[in-house]
N, C-alpha and C positions, 0 to 999 in steps of 0.2 A: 558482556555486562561489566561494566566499570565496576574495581573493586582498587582496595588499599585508600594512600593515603588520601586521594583524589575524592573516593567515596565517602572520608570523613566529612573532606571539606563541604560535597555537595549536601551530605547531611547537614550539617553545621548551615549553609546557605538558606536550607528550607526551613527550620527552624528562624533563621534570622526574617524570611520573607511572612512566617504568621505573625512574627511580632511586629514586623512594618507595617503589615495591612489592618490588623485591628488597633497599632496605638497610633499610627501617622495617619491614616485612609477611611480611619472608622468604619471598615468593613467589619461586618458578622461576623464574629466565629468560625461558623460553619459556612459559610462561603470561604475564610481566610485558609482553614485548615484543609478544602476540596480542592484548594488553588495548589495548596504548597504539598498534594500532595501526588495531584498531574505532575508538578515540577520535577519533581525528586525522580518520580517513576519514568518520565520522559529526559531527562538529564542523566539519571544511571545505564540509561539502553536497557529496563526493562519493557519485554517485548507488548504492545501496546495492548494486546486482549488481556495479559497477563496483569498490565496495573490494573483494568476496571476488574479482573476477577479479586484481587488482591485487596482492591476497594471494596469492595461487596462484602469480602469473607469476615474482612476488619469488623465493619459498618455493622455487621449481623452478628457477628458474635459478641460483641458486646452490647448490644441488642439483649440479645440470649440471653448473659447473663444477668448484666444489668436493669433491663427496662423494666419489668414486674417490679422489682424492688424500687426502683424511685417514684412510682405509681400509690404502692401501696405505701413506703414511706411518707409520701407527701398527705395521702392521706390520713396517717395519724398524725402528722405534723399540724394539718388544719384542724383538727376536732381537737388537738390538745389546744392549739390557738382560743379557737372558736368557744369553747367551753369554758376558758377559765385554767383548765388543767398545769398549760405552759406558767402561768401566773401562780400557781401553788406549789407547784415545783420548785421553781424559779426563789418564790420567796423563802422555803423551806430550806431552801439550800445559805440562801443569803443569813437566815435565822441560824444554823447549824456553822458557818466558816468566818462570819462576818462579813461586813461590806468591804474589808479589804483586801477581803483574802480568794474574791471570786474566778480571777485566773489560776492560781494554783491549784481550785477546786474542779475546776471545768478541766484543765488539764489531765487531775487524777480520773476523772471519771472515764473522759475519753481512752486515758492509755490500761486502763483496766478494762473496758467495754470489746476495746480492739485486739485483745488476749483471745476468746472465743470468733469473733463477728469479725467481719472486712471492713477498713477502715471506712468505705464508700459509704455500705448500710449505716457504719456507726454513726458516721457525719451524718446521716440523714434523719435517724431518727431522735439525736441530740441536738442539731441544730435549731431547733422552737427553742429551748430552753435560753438561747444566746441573748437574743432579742428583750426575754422580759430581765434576765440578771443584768445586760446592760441597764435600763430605765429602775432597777433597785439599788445598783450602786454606783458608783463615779467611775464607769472604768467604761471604755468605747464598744462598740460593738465590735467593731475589727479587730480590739487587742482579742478579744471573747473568743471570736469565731476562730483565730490564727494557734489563739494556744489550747482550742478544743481537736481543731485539725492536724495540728503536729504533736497532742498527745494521745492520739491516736494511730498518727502512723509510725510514733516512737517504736508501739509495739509491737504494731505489725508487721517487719521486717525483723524483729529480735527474738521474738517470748514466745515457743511454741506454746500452746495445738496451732497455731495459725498455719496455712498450708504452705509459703515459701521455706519458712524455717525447717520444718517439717520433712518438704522434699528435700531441700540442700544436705538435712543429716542422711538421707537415704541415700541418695546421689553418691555421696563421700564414705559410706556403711560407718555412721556414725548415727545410726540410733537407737543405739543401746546408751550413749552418753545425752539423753533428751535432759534426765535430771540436771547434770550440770552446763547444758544450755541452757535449760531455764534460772539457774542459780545465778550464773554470769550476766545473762539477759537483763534481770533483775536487777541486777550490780551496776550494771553500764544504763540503765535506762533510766536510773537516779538521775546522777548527774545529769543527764541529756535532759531528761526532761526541766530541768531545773534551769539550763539554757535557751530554751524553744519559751519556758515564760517569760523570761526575759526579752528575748526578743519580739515575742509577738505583745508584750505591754510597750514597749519601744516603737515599733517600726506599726504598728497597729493606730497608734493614738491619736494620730494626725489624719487616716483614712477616712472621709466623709461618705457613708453607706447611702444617705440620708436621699441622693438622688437616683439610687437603682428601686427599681419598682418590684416588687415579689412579696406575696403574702406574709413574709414577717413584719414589716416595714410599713405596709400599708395602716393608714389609721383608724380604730376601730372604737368601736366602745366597748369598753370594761363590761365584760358580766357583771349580770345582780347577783349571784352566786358563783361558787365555784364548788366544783367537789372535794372530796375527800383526797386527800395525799396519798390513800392508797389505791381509789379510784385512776388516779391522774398517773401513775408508776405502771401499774400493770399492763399498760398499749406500749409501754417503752423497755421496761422488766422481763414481759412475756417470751416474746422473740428471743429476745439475746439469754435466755434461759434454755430455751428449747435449743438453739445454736448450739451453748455451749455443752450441754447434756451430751449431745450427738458427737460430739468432738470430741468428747471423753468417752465416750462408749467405746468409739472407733481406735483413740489410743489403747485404750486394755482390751482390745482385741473384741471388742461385745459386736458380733454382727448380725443384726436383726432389720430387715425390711419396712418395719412400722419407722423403729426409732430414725433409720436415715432417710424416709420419707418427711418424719414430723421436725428434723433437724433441718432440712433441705432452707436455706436463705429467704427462698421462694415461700416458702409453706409457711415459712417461723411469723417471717415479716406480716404475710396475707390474714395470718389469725392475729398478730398484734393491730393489724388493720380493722378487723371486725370486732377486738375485743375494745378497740377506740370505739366505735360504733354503738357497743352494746354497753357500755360505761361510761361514755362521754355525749349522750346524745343530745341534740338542741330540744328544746322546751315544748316546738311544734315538728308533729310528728312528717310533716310535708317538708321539712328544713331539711331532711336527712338528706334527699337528693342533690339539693341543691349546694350544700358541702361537698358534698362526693364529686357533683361537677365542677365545682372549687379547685379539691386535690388533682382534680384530670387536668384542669388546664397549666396549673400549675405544675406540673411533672412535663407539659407539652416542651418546650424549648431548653431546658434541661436534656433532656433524650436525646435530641436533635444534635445538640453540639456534641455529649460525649459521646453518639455514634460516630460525628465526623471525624472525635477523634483518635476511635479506631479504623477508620477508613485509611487515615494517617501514619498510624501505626501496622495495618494490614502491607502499607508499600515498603516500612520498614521492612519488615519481614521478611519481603520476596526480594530485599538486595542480598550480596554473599559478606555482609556485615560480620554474623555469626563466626563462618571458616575464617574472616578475616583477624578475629581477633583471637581465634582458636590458634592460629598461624602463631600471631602475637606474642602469647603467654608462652608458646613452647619453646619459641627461642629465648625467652627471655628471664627463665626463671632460674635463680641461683640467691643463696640465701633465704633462712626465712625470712626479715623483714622485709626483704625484698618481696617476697612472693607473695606476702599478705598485701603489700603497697599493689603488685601486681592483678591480685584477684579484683580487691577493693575497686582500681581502674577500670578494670572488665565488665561487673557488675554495674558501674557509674556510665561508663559509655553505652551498653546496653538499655538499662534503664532511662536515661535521657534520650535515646533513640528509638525505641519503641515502645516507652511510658507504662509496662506493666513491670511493678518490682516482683513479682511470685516469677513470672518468665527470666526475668533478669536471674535470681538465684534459682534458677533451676538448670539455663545453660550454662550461667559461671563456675555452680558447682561441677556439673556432668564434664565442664573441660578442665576442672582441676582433679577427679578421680583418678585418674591416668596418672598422674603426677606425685603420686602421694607414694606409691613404694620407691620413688626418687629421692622424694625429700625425707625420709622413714619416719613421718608423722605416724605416733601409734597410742598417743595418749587423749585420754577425754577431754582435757585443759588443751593439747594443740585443737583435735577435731570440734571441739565447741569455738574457740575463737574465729577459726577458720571461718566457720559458714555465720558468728557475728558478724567480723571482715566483713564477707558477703550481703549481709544484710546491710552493714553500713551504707555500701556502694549502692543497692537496692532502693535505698531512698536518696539520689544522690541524681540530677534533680528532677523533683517534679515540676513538671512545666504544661504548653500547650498540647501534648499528646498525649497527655495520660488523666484517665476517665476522670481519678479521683481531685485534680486538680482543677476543672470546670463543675463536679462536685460541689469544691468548696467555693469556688468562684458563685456558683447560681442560689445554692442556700444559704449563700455569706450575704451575698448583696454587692460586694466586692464585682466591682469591673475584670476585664485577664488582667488589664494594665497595672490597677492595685494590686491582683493576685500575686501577679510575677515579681513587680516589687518588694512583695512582702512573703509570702509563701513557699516562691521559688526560693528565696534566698536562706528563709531561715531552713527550705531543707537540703539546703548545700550545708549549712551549720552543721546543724544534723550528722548528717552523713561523716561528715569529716571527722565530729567530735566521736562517734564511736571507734573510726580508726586509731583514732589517735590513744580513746582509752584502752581497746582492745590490745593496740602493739606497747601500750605502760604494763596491762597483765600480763603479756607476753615473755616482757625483758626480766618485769621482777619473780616471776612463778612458773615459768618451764621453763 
């Protein structure tokens, strides 16, 4: 099996073959990412039963985790639509921040949401709201959706309980210093986010959504009514409460059966589903199905591509990428800033290679353990920077293979081609801007 620098490049090629064939060829998605990902596994000398298993395993487990949730998502997405709900939301918020201030609103919501919940769910079940604060205030839908999505994954590679941070401190035995991860997280996730609005009112503004077709976008008529503000909260409140409960249970050690059943993503989202159902209902009681076949279909081609693009990411996996860059770091670490520059890299080529940031810091971390009674990192201020580093690289970039990036791509309304334009780039911004604030705490405080 082809390995080194040969395998960067064939990576590097497959990647470059999804973006030819959906921005030159207007091929699907999921046809683009099926192609590039025979390519990759047939170019490396992965042995040929081994790609279609590798495709499978991808294809399915993100399946697994994913598919219930965009399902039930979409379905409170529609009845918040449908109802009026999105629209009281929407305008409650405009009422509370003003009309100019709706991306640094939608920002903060997303990077507080994504503290507890996966930024994927998060996107999903904020996303209705994009659609009606665009048509309340002067600001695009695309700046909306760009600075909803990157503040949300500001803090899901930084801010535990979230699970990459999480593991990375375990990985490193650094967590018993969770406190001041979350203090520094906090610190760095200022400024970050403060650049991700910028960029997404920038590079956002010129985006025309107006000809992808999906149920935000579609024209409908206004309800004669709308519910109550508290009505309209609780299908989007609910979940992300149970989330977070379970996640704090599990950090102070509380381990009970009920609460990480009723915690589970799955379970959270499915009763925010029915608690739309049960608070957002249409006016005729025979409407309820046809909603509900609404949110099916609309979840249908969503599925589809972010399973192909772990199919895509399953071939990652089965190259010796991993050893390879394990190889990598061992020769080549001397000095801290260098080694932070070093991890950061690892975490970035990882994560642009097989598009999961929690995987990304959990094998960066696991191959810098070994390396820590070398460098005699032993203080909470190194071992929290470290696995920020790590998270930096983490979001560092999202593109065609990673779930959360056709996420934002399908409830955006956003093409891949506007995606990658504008998504991919600002979370190269991203990513970089933590390094860079991470190695300023570094120089000036340990």
């Amino acid at each position: 099996m082809i390995t080194g620098p040969l395998l960067l490049l064939l990576i590097l090629a497959s990647i470059l073959l999804i973006i030819l064939c959906t921005a030159k060829f207007k091929l699907h998605p999921f046809l683009a990412l099926i192609v590039a990902s025979l390519f990759l596994g047939i170019t490396v000398n992965i042995p040929l039963r081994d790609i279609i298993a590798s495709m499978q395993k991808g294809f399915g487990g993100i399946m697994s985790y994913i598919g219930m949730i965009v399902v039930f998502g979409s379905v409170i997405g529609v009845f918040l639509e449908k109802s009026g709900g999105a629209l009281k939301i929407a305008q409650s918020i405009i009422k509370f921040t003003g009309e100019k201030r709706t991306i640094p609103a939608i920002s903060l919501i997303g990077a507080v949401v994504s503290v507890p919940v996966f930024c994927d769910s998060g996107f999903i079940l904020l996303s209705g709201l994009v659609d009606k604060l665009s048509k309340l205030s002067n600001t695009t839908k695309a700046s909306l959706s760009l600075s909803l999505a990157t503040g949300l994954y500001t803090t899901h590679t930084l801010i535990p309980p979230t699970p990459g941070p999480i593991a990375a401190a375990g990985n490193i035995g650094a967590s018993n210093y969770l406190g001041t991860m979350i203090l520094l997280g906090l610190l760095i996730s200022v400024p970050t986010l403060l650049i991700t609005q910028l960029l997404s009112k920038r590079l956002g503004k010129n985006i025309n959504t107006s000809t992808i077709q999906n149920w935000h976008n579609t024209k409908r008529t206004a309800p004669d009514t709308m519910p109550t503000l508290t009505k309209a909260l609780i299908p989007l409140l609910f979940p992300i409460l149970l989330i977070a409960f379970g996640t704090i249970s599990r950090l102070v050690n509380i381990q009970n059966e009920w609460i990480n059943f009723m915690s589970d993503p799955v379970i959270a989202i499915f009763l925010g589903a029915i608690s739309a159902m049960l608070f957002l209902p249409p006016k005729k009681t025979e409407e309820l199905n046809t909603w509900f076949t609404e949110a099916v279909k609309v979840s249908g081609p969503i599925l589809i591509i972010t399973a192909a693009g772990g199919a895509f990411g399953g071939v990652l996996k089965a190259t010796p990428l991993s050893s390879y860059v394990g190889e990598w770091m061992t020769a080549g670490a001397s000095g801290d800033i260098l080694v932070l520059l070093l991890i950061f890299s690892i975490a970035a080529v990882l994560k642009s290679a097989q598009g999961s940031s929690t995987s990304s810091m959990v094998i960066t971390s696991s191959l810098l353990a070994p390396l820590l009674p070398i460098l005699e990192w032993d203080s909470a201020m190194q071992f929290a920077l470290a696995v920020l580093v790590i998270g930096g690289g983490a979001m560092t970039v999202s593109h065609f293979n990673d779930s959360y990036f056709w996420v934002v791509s399908q409830f955006s309304g956003m093409s891949a081609k506007q995606t990658s334009r504008s998504f991919t780039i600002i979370t190269a911004v991203q990513g970089i801007s933590v390094l860079l604030f991470s190695i300023l705490i570094w120089i000036l405080f340990v």
